[in-house]
N, C-alpha and C positions, 0 to 999 in steps of 0.2 A: 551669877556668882558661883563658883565653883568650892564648893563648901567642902567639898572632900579634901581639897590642895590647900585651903584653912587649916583643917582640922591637920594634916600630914606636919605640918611644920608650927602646930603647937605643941608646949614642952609635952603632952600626953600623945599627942600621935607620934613625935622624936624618941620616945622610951618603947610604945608599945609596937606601931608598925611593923619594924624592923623584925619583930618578934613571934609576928603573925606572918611574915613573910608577904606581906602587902607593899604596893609600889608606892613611893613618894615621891610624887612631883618635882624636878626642881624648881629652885626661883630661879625666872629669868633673868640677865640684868637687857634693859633695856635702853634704847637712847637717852639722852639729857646732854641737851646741850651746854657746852664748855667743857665737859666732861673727855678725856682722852681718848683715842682711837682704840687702845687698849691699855688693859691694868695693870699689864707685862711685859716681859719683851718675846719678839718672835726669835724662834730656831728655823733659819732657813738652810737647804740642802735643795743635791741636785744629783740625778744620775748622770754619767759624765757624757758627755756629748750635748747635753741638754743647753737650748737655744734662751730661756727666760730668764735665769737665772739674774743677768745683768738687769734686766727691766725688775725685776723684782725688787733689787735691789736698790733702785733708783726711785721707786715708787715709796718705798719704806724710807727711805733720806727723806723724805719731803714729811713725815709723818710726825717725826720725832720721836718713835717708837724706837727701843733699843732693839739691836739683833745682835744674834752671838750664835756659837756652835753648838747649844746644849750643856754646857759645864756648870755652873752654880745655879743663879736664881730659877724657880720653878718656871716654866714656860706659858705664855698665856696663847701664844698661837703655834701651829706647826705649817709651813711654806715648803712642799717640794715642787720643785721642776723636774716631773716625769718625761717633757717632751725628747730626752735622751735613749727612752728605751723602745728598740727596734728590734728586739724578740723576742718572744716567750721565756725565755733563760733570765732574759736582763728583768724580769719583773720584782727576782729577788731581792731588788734594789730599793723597793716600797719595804721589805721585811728590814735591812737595814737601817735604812732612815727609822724608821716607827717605832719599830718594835721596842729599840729601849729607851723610847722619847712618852709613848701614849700614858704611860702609869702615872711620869709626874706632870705631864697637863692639870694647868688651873681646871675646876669648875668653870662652865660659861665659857669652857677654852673654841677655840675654832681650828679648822684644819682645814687647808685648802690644798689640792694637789693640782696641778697643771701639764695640761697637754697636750696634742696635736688632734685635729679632728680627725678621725679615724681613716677615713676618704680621702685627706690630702696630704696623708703619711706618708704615699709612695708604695714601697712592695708591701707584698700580701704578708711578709711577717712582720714589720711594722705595724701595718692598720690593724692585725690580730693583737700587737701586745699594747696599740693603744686602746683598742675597746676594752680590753680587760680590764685599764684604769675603774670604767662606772662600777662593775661588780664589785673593786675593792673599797671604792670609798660610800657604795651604798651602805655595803656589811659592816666597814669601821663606823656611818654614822650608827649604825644601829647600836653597836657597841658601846656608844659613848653616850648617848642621847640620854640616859640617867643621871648622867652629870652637866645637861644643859648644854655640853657641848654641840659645835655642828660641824658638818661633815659637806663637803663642796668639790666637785672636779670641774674645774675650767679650761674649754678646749679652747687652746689660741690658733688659730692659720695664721702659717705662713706667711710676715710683712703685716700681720695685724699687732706685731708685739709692743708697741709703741700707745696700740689702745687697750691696755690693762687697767688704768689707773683707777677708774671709777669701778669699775667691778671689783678688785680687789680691795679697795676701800670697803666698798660695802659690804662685803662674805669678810671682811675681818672684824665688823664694829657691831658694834649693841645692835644696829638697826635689822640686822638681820636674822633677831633673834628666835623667829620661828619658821626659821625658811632652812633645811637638812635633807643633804641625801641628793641635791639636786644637781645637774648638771648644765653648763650655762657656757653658751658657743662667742665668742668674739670672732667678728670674720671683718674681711675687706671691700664689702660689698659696698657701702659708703665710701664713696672719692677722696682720696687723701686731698685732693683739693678743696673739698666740705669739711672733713676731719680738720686740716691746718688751722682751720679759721675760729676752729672755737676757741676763744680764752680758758684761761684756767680759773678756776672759780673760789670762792672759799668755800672753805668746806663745811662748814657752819650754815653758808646759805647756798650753798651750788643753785640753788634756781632763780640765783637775785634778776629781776628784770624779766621773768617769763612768765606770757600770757597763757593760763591752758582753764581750760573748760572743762567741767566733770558733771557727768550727769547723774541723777539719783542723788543729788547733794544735801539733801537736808537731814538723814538721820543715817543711824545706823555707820555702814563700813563707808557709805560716804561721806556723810557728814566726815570723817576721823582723815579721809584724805583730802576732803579739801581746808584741814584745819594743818595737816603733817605739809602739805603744797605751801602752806602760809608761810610757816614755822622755818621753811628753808627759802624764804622770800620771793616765791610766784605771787602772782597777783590770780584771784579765781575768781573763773565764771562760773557760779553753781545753776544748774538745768534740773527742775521739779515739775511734779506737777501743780496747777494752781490753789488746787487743794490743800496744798501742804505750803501754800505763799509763807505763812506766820513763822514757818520752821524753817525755810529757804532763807528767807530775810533775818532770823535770826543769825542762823551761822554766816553769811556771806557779810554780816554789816561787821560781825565780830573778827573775823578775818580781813577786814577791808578789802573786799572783793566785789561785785554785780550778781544780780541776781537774772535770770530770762526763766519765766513762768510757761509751761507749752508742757504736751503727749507726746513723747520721742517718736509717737508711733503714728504722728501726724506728717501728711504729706511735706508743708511745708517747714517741719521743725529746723532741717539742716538749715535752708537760707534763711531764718527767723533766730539762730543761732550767730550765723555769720555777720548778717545786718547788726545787730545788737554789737558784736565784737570790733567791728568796725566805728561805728558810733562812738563806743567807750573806750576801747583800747588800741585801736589802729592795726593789730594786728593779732593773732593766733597761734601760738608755738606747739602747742598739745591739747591732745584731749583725750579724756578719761572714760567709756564707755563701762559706768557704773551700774546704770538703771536697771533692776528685773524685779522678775517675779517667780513666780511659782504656784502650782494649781495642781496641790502632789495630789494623785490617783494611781491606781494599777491601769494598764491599759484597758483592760475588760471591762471599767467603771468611767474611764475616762471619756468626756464626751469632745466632740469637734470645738468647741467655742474656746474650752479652754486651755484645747493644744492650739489654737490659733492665736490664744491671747499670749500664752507664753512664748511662741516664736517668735511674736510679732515684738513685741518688746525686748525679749533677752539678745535676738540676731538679727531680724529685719532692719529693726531700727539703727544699732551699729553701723551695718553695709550703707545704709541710704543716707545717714545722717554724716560718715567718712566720705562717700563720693559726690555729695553734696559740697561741704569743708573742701576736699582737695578741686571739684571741678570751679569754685569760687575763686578762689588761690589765697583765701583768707590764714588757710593752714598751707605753706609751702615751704621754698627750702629749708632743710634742716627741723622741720615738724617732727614730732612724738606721738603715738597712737599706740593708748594704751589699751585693754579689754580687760575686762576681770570675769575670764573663765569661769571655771571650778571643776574638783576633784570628780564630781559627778558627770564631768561631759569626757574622763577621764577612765574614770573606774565604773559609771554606771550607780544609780541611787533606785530600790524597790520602787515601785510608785512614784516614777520620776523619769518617764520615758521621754515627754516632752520638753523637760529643764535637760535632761542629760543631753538630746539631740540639738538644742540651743547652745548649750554651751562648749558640748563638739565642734558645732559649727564654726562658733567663733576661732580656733585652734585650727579651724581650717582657711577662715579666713587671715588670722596672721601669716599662716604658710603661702598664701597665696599673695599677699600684697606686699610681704616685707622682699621680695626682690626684684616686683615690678619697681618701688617707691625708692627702694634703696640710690639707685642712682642721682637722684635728688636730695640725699641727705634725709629722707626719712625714713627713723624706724618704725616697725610696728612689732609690739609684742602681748604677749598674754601671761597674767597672774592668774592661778588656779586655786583659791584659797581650800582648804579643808574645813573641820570642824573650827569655827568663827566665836567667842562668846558674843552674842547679839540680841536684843528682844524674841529675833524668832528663833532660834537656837532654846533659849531660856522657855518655848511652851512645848519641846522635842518631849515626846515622854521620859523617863527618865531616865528607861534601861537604853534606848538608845543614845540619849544624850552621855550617858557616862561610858562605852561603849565608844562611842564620837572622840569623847576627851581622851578617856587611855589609850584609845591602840593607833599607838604612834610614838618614836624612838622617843619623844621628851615626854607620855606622859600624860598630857591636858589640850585643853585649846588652844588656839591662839587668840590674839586681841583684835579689834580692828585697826591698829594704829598698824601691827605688822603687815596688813597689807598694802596701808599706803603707805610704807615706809620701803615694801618694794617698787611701789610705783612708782613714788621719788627718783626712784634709782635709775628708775630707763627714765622717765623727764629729763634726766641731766642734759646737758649741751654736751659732755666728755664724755655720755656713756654712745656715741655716735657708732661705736662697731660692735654693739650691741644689739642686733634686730633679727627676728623670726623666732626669740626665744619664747619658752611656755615655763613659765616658773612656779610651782605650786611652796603656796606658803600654806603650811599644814604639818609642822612637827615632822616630817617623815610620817607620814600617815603609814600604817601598817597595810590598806587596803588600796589596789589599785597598782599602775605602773611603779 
C-alpha cells in the first residue's frame, strides 16, 4: 500500500503538500469495463505530407470518440501524424500542433505521436528528423506525467498502416495507464495473408476464444494476468509449481481456466505443457513466460547455485519451454509469445547481476525469434515492468521502496493489473504487426533507457 499517495490526496495532504513543495501522485484512471475508450474527445493533426493521418482517422470512427480541431471542449487525447516530417526544419511542426494544445489537456490525458521507423524513412535527413520524434515525446512525457498523463511515439512502416488499430486502442485507453515515454514499432514482417485473416474482435473481449498459457500463475503479477486474460475472454492455462497447487487452483477454477502443476525448469515441462493443452483445449494461441525469481547478492557475495537457479528459471526455462511449444505445433500459426522482462535487465539492479543478465536475456531472445517466427504469423515481445506494488516489493526497505515509487514521470508504482493489461495487448489476434517490441510498464521510470 502506498501510504504516502493516501496521505497526498487527503484533504490535509491537498492543503499542505503543495505548500511544502512535495510531489503528489496522481490518480490513475484505470480500465473498467463498459466504460468509454475515453472521457473526451481527441484533437487529431498532422504534418503535411504525413501518410496516417486517414487510418487514424478510421480507427477513431469505429471508437465513437468525438474528434475535432482543438476549438471548445477541453481535449482528453492529442493524435499527431509526424510521419510527414523529412527534416530537421519540419520538426517545428510538433511546436505547432502542441504547444497551444498541452495546457488544456484533461488529467489522465494521453498523447500519441506517430511515425516512420527511422531506417525505412529513406534519406539521411528524414531518418535524422524521425529519430528526433523519441527525444520529444520522452521529454513531453516527462512533463506531463504529474498530471497522469502519458506520452507515446508509434513507429509505423511503410504498408504497415492498416495495422494501427489495436495499438492505438491501447496507448489511448485506461489500460495503459502506467506504461509513458515508450516507443512501440508496428512493422510488416507478418504476412498480410496472416494479418487478413484475423477478424475483428470486440473490444470488451478482444481475446474471446483464445487459448494462452501463463506461467507463474498463482500469485502476485501473475495471478492479476491470468485473471485481466479472463476478463477479456481467453480461456487460461495457469503453470505453478506443485507447491503452490492450493493457490494455482484457486485462481484457474475462478477464471474458468486449467491448471498443469510442474518446475518450468524441468526437462520435460514444455511437452507436459503441451500434452495437457491438447487434452483440454486442442490447441494453444499464446503464452505468457511469467515465472521467476530472484536471489539478490553483490556479485562478491553471490554464490554459483544461486545464479544458476535464477538463470535457470527467469531464461533457461522460457527458451526451452518456447522451443519445446513451437517444435510441438501445439503453438503455431498466428501464436503470441509473451515474456515479462524487467527494468533491471534494462537499467541494471545493485545486487542483481544474475536477475539483470536473465532478464537481458530474455530482450535478447525476443530480438531473436520475433523475425525467425514472424513469417508464420507469430509475434514475440517483451514487457519490462518497473517498480510493481507486490508482496515482495511491499518487504524492499523503505528508502528504496519510495525511491522505486517516485522517480518516475507519474510519481508511484504501478499495479500488477498494468502489466497484464499490456500483455493483453500483444495477445490480440489484431495486434499481428506488432512483434520484437520491449515495452516497459513502469511510470517512465526515471532510471535506465
Amino acid at each position: 500500500m502506498d501510504q504516502y499517495a493516501k496521505l497526498a490526496h487527503s484533504s490535509f495532504g491537498r492543503a499542505v503538500m503543495p505548500r511544502l513543495g512535495l510531489p503528489r501522485p496522481p490518480l490513475l484512471r484505470r480500465y473498467e469495463p463498459g466504460r468509454p475508450l475515453l472521457p473526451g474527445p481527441v484533437v487529431v493533426g498532422a504534418a503535411p505530407g504525413g501518410r496516417l493521418l486517414p487510418h487514424v482517422r478510421d480507427v477513431l470512427k469505429g471508437t465513437g470518440v468525438d474528434v475535432y480541431d482543438g476549438a471548445g471542449e477541453r481535449p482528453a487525447a492529442l493524435v499527431h501524424d509526424a510521419s510527414g516530417i523529412t527534416r530537421s526544419e519540419d520538426l517545428v511542426e510538433l511546436h505547432a500542433f502542441f504547444q497551444p494544445l498541452v495546457r488544456g489537456l484533461r488529467g489522465n490525458g494521453r498523447v500519441v505521436v506517430l511515425g516512420t521507423p527511422p531506417e525505412r524513412a529513406g534519406e539521411a535527413q528524414a531518418a535524422t528528423a524521425q529519430r528526433a520524434l523519441e527525444g520529444f515525446t520522452r521529454a513531453l512525457g516527462k512533463e506531463l506525467g504529474g498530471r497522469g498523463t502519458t506520452v507515446q511515439l508509434v513507429l509505423v512502416a511503410p504498408g504497415a498502416e492498416d495495422r494501427l488499430e489495436s495499438t492505438l486502442r491501447f496507448l489511448l485507453s485506461a489500460r495503459s495507464a502506467f506504461v509513458s515515454g515508450q516507443v512501440v514499432r508496428i512493422g510488416t514482417d507478418v504476412p498480410d495473408s496472416i494479418f487478413a485473416s484475423v477478424q475483428a474482435a470486440d473490444p470488451e473481449r478482444p481475446l474471446d476464444g483464445r487459448v494462452v498459457a501463463v506461467t507463474g500463475a498463482s500469485r502476485g503479477i501473475g495471478e492479476a494476468i491470468a485473471r485481466t486474460l479472463a476478463r477479456d475472454g481467453a480461456t487460461v492455462v495457469g503453470v505453478d509449481l506443485p507447491a503452490l497447487a492450493s493457490d494455482l487452483q484457486a485462481v484457474t477454477r475462478s477464471v474458468g481456466g486449467t491448471g498443469v502443476l510442474l518446475d518450468v525448469t524441468a526437462r520435460d515441462a514444455g511437452p507436459r505443457i503441451a500434452r495437457h493443452v491438447r487434452e483440454e483445449h486442442g490447441r494453444l494461441d499464446g503464452v505468457v513466460h511469467n515465472a521467476g525469481i530472484t536471489r539478490d547478492r553483490k556479485l562478491a557475495n553471490l554464490t554459483e547455485d544461486a545464479w544458476r537457479s535464477v538463470v535457470a528459471v527467469n531464461l533457461i526455462a522460457p527458451e526451452r519451454v518456447t522451443e519445446s511449444l513451437l517444435a510441438d505445433g501445439v503453438l503455431g500459426e498466428g501464436g503470441r509469445i509473451v515474456v515479462v522482462s524487467s527494468i533491471a535487465g534494462i537499467a541494471g539492479n545493485n545486487g542483481q547481476t544474475n536477475y539483470a543478465a536473465s532478464k537481458a536475456g530474455l530482450i535478447g531472445l525476443v530480438g531473436a525469434l520475433a523475425p525467425e517466427l514472424a513469417p508464420r504469423g507469430i509475434t514475440v515481445n517483451a514487457v519490462a515492468p518497473g517498480f510493481i506494488e507486490t508482496q515482495m516489493t511491499a518487504k524492499v526497505p523503505i528508502g528504496i521502496r519510495e525511491a522505486g515509487r517516485r522517480l518516475s514521470s507519474l510519481l508511484q508504482g504501478g499495479l500488477p493489473v498494468d502489466v497484464a493489461e499490456t500483455i493483453g495487448w500483444y495477445l490480440q489476434p489484431a495486434s499481428a504487426g506488432v512483434t520484437g517490441n520491449v515495452v516497459r510498464v513502469c511510470g517512465q521510470a526515471l532510471i535506465g533507457a
